[in-house]
C-alpha positions in Angstrom: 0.0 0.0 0.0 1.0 3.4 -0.5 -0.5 6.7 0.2 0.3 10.4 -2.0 -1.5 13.2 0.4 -0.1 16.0 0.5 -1.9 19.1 3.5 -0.7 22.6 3.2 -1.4 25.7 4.6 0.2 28.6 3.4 0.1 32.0 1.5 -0.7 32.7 -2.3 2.3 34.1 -3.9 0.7 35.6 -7.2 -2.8 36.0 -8.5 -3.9 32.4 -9.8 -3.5 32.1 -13.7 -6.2 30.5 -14.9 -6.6 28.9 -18.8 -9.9 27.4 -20.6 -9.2 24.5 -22.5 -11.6 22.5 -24.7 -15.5 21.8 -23.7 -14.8 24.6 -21.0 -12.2 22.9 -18.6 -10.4 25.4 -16.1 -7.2 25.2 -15.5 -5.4 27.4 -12.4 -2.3 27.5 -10.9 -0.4 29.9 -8.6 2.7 29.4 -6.5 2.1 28.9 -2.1 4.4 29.7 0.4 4.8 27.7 3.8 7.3 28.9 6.6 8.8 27.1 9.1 10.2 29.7 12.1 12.5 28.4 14.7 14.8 29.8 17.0 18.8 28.6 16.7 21.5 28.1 19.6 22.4 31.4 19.1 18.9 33.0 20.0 18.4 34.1 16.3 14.6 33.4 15.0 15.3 31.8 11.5 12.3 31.8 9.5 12.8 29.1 5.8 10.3 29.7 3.0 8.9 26.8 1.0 7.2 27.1 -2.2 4.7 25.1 -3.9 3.2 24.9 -7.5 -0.4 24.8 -7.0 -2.8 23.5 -9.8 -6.4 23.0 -9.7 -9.0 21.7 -12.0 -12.7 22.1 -13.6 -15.0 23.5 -10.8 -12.3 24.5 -8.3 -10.6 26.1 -10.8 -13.0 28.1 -11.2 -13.8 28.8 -7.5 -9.8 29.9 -6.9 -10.4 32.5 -9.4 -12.7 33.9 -7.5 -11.9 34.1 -4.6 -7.9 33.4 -4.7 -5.8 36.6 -4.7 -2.1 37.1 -4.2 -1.5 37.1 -0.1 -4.8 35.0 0.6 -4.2 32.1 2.8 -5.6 28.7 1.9 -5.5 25.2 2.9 -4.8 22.8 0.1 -5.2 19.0 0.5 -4.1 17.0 -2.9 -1.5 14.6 -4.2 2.3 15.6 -5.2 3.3 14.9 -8.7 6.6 15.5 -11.1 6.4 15.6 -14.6 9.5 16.8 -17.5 9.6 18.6 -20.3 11.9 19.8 -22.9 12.8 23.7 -22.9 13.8 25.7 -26.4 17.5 24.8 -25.8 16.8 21.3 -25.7 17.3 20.7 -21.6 15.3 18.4 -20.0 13.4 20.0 -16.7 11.6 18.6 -13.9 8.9 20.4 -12.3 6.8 19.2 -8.8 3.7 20.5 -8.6 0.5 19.6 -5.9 -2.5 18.7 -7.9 -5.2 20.2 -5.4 -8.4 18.0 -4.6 -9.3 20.5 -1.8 -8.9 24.2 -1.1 -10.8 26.3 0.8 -9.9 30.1 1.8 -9.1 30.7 5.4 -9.6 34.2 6.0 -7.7 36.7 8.6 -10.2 37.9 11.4 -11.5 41.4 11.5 -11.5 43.5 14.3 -14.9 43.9 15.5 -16.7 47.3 14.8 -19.9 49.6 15.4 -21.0 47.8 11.9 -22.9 44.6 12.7 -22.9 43.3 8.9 -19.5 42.0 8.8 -20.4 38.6 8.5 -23.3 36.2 7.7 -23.2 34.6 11.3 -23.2 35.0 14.7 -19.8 35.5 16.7 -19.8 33.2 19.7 -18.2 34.8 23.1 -14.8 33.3 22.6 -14.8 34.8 18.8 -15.7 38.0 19.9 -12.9 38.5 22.6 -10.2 37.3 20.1 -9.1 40.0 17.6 -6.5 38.8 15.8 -6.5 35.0 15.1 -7.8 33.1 11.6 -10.4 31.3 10.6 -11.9 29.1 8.7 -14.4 31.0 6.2 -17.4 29.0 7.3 -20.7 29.1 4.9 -24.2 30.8 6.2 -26.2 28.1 7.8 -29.6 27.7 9.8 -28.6 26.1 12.9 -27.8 27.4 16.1 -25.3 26.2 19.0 -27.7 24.9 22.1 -26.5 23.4 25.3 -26.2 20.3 25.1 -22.9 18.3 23.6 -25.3 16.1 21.0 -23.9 18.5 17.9 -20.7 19.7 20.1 -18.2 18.9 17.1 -20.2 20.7 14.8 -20.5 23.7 16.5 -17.2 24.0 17.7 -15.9 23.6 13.6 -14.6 20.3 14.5 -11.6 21.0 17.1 -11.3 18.4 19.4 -11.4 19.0 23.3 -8.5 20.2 24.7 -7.6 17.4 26.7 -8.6 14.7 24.0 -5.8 13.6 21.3 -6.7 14.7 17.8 -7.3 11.4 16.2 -9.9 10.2 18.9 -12.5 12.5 16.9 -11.9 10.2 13.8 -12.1 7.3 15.6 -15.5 6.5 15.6 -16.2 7.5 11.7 -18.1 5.1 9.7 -17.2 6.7 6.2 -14.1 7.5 4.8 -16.5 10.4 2.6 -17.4 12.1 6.2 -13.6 13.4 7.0 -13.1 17.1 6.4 -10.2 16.6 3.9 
């Protein structure tokens, strides 16, 4: 058995390019940055910069274009793959890009304001005291957070409790189609 998943989270280097090929197919890609920060012996925070070709197809293609800008962060769940080709002097090149099953937009909090129509939902207490952490952009929907812990997972966007591991939340999942990514 083997397994190509690739997870990233990162920050859109350039405005997607995005090309229509026959019957309408959609084509986009645009280059993500992830950065690793740590600290060396010498007390110096080092921050390394990885880049990533990103390519999506059809439908989400089209969704990246958009809604993808240059400095938006996403999260991109897809498979790694290398291909070659042959440049005009005749050199052969190798290129790895991520071919993107899943991407959605996380988007920087706002600071709440006077102006109540920022979003299309509710903040919660805890959302409302924190001013500068992200989120997931979450779509408008009907329900409402009661008391008790039946719909807990849903309403908390799927975080586990702070004392359980992650994994325990997957545990119990009867279909490989429910996991978020």
């Amino acid at each position: 058995m083997s397994i190509n998943k690739v997870l990233l989270v990162g920050n859109v280097g350039k405005d997607p390019v995005v090309r229509y090929f026959d019957k309408g197919v959609a084509k986009a890609t645009f280059p993500l940055a992830t950065s690793e920060t740590y600290t060396n012996q010498q007390g110096e925070t080092i921050t390394s910069t990885e880049w990533h070709n990103i390519v999506l197809w059809r439908a989400l293609a089209e969704v990246a274009e958009k809604t993808v800008k240059k400095g938006t962060q996403v999260y991109v769940v897809g498979k790694i793959k290398t291909r070659s080709y042959v440049d005009k002097e005749g050199n052969n090149k190798y290129i790895t890009e991520i071919l993107a099953d899943t991407m959605m937009v996380i988007e920087k909090k706002q600071v709440q304001s006077s102006y109540s129509g920022q979003s299309g939902f509710p903040k919660s207490d805890s959302q409302k005291n924190k001013d500068t952490s992200s989120e997931v952009k979450e779509p408008d929907s009907d329900y409402t957070a009661s008391d008790n812990n039946q719909n807990k997972s849903a309403v908390n966007n799927n975080q586990p409790e702070q004392n359980e591991p992650f994994n325990k939340e997957f545990e119990n999942s009867q279909n490989e189609d429910d996991l978020p990514f």
